[in-house]
N, C-alpha and C positions, 0 to 999 in steps of 0.2 A: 639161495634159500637158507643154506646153512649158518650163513653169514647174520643174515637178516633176523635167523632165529637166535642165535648166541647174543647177538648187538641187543634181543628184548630180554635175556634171561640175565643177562650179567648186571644190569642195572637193578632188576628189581630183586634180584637173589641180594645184591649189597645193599639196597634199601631196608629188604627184611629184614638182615642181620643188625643193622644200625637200629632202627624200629625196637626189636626184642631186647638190644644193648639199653636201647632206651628207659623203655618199657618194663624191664622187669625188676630193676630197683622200685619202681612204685609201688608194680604188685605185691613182691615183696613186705613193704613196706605195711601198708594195709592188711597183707593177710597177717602179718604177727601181731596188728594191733589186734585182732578177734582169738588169737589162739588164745589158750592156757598156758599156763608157764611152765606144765611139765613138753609139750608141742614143739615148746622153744626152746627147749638147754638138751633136748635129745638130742642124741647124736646120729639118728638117720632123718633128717628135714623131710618135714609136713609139708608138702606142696598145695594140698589144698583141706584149709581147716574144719574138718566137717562138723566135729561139737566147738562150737564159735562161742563166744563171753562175753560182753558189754560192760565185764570189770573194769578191764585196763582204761577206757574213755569215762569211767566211771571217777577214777582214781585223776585221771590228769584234768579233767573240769571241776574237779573238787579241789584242787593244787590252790596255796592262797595265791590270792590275789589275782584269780587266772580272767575274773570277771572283768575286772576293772584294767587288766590290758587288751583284752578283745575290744573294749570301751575305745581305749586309749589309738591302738592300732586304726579301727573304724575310722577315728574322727581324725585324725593325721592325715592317713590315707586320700579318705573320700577329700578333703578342703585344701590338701596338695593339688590331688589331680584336679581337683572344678579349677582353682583357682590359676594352675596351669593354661587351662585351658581356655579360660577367660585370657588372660593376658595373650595366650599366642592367637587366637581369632584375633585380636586387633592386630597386636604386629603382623602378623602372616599378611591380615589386609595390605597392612602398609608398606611391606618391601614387595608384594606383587604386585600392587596397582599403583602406587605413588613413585614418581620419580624426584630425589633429593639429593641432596650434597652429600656424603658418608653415608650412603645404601648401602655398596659394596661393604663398607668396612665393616656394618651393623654385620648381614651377613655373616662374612668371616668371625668376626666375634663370635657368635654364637657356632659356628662349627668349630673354633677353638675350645670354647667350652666347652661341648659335646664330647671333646676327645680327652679332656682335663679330668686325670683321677683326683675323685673326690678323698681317697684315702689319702693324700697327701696335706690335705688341708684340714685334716681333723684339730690338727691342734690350735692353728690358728682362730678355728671356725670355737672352740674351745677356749680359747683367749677373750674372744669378740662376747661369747655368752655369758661366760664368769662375770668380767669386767659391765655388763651388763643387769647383773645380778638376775639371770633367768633358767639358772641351774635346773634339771628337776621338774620343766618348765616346758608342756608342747609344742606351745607358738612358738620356739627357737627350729624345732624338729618341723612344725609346718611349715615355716619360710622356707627351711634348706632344703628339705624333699621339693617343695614348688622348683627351688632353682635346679634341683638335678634334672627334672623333666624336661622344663621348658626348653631347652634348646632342640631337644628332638623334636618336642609336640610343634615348637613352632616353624622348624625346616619341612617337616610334613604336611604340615596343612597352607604351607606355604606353593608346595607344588601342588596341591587341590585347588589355592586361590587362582592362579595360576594359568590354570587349564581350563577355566569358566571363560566363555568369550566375555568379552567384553561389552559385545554388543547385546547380550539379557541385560547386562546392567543398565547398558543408557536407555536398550527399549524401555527399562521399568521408567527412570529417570523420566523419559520426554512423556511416560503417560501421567505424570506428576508424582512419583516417589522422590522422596531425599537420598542422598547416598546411605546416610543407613536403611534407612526401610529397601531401598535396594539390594542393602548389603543382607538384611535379616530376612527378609520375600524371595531372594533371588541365591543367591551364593552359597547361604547355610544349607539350607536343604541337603544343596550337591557337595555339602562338605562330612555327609553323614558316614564314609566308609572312611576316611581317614580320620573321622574324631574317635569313632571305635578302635581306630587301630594304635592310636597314640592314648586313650584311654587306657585300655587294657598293657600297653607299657607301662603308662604310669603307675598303673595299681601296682602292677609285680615289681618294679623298682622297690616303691616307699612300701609297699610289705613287707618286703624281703629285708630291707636297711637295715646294717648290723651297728657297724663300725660306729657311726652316729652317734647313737642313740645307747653305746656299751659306754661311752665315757660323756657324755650332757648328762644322762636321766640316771644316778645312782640309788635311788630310792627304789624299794619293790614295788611300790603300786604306781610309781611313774613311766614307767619303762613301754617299751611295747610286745608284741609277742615273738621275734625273734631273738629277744634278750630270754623273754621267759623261757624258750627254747634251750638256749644254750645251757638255762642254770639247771635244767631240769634233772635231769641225768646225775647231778651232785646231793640234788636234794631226795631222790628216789633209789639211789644205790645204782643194782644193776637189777633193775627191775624192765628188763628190755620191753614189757608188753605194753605199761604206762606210759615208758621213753615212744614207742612206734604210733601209739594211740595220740599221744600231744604232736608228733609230728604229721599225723593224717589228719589231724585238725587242724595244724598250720596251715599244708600244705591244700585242703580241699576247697576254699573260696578261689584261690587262682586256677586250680583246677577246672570248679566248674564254671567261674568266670569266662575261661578260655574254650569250653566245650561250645560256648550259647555264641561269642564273639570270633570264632575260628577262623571264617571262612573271610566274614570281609572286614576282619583284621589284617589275613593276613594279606588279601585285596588290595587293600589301605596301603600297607608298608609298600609293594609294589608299585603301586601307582603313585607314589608319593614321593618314590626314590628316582623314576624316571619321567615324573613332567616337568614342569616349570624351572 
C-alpha cells in the first residue's frame, strides 16, 4: 500500500512542479502587462495586481505600424497553414492509399525535411528572394512557412488516411461515388482530429517565425509581429509594462487557439504518430 501510495504521489508531485515551472512565466508575464510602473521597478514583487491599467496595452497597440503587422501576421499565417493543408490531404491520400514506384522515398523525403533546420537555409532561401526581386514581399514568407509545415501536416494526416478501412471507401465507390467524393463523403470527416492537431502546429510555427522574416522583410510595415516584438523593447526604453503588454498580445491568439483545440490536438498528434 505504501508502495502503491508513493508510485501516485511522485509523479503527480513532479507534474505539478513542472506545470508551475511552466506556468508561471506567463502569469507573470500578464500580470505586469496590467500593473503600474511604480508595481514593477519595486523592490518587493506585486504578486497579484490589484489597481490594474490598460495603459501599457494602450501604449503597445498604439506602437507604429503595429496594425499593419497583425495584418501582415493574420494573412501569412492563416494562407500558410490552409494551403499546407490543402497540399498534405492530397499527398497523405496518395502515400496511404496508392501503391507506386518511389513511395518509400517520397516518404522519407519529407521526414528528412521535417528533421532539416530551417535556420540553416536562411541565407540561401535569402539568395533565392533577392535574386527574385521579392524583398520586403509576403508571398516569399507564405511559400516558406507552407514548406516548414507540410511535412509534419502531411506525416500526420497520413496516419489518419491510413487507419480508415478501406472497405468505407469502395462501399461509397460500388454505391456510385468517384474516388473523390469518396475521398470528400468518407475520409475527411474522420480526418477532423488530426487536421486540428496539425492546424494548430502550423499556426504556432509561422506565428512564431523569427529568423525569416528578420532578414527577407526590412521594412517596418513589412515585417510580421515577432519582428515587431523583438524591436519593441529599443523603441520603448525600459518601459517593461508596454514591453509585457505587446508580448501578451503576441502571445494570446496561440494561447487561446490552444485552450478551444487542446484536447483533440493533442488526440490528433497521438494518433497520428502511432497509426498507419
Amino acid at each position: 500500500m505504501k508502495r502503491s501510495l508513493l508510485g501516485r504521489i511522485w509523479p503527480n508531485a513532479a507534474a505539478l512542479v513542472l506545470a508551475l515551472g511552466f506556468v508561471f512565466p506567463v502569469y507573470w508575464m500578464f500580470t505586469t502587462a496590467f500593473k503600474p510602473n511604480g508595481d514593477i521597478i519595486t523592490e518587493d514583487p506585486v504578486w497579484f495586481p490589484l489597481n490594474g491599467t490598460f495603459e501599457h496595452f494602450s501604449t503597445a497597440v498604439n506602437a507604429p505600424n503595429f496594425w499593419s503587422l497583425v495584418g501582415n501576421s493574420v494573412t501569412v499565417t492563416v494562407l500558410a497553414v490552409g494551403l499546407s493543408l490543402l497540399i498534405a490531404l492530397c499527398g497523405s491520400f496518395a502515400v496511404a492509399r496508392m501503391r507506386f514506384k518511389g513511395r518509400k522515398g517520397i516518404i522519407l523525403t519529407f521526414m528528412v525535411a521535417q528533421m532539416a533546420p530551417w535556420e540553416v537555409l536562411v541565407i540561401s532561401i535569402y539568395m533565392i528572394v533577392r535574386d527574385a526581386d521579392m524583398l520586403n514581399s509576403l508571398v516569399p514568407l507564405t511559400f516558406f512557412y507552407m514548406l516548414m509545415v507540410l511535412p509534419f501536416t502531411l506525416l500526420t494526416l497520413r496516419g489518419y488516411v491510413a487507419a480508415v478501412p478501406k472497405e468505407l471507401e469502395e462501399s461509397a465507390m460500388v454505391d456510385g461515388c468517384t474516388r473523390t467524393q469518396a475521398f470528400v463523403k468518407i475520409i475527411f470527416p474522420l480526418l477532423a482530429p488530426g487536421l486540428m492537431a496539425t492546424s494548430l502546429f502550423g499556426f504556432i510555427t509561422a506565428w512564431n517565425e523569427f529568423p525569416l522574416v528578420l532578414v527577407l522583410n526590412k521594412e517596418p510595415d513589412k515585417g510580421t509581429l515577432p519582428l515587431w516584438l523583438s524591436q519593441f523593447q529599443s523603441q520603448f526604453g525600459d518601459d517593461w509594462g508596454a514591453t509585457m503588454a505587446a508580448a501578451s498580445i503576441f502571445a494570446l491568439p496561440i494561447l487561446v487557439l490552444f485552450l478551444f483545440l487542446q484536447r483533440k490536438a493533442v488526440g490528433g498528434l497521438t494518433a497520428g504518430a502511432v497509426k498507419g
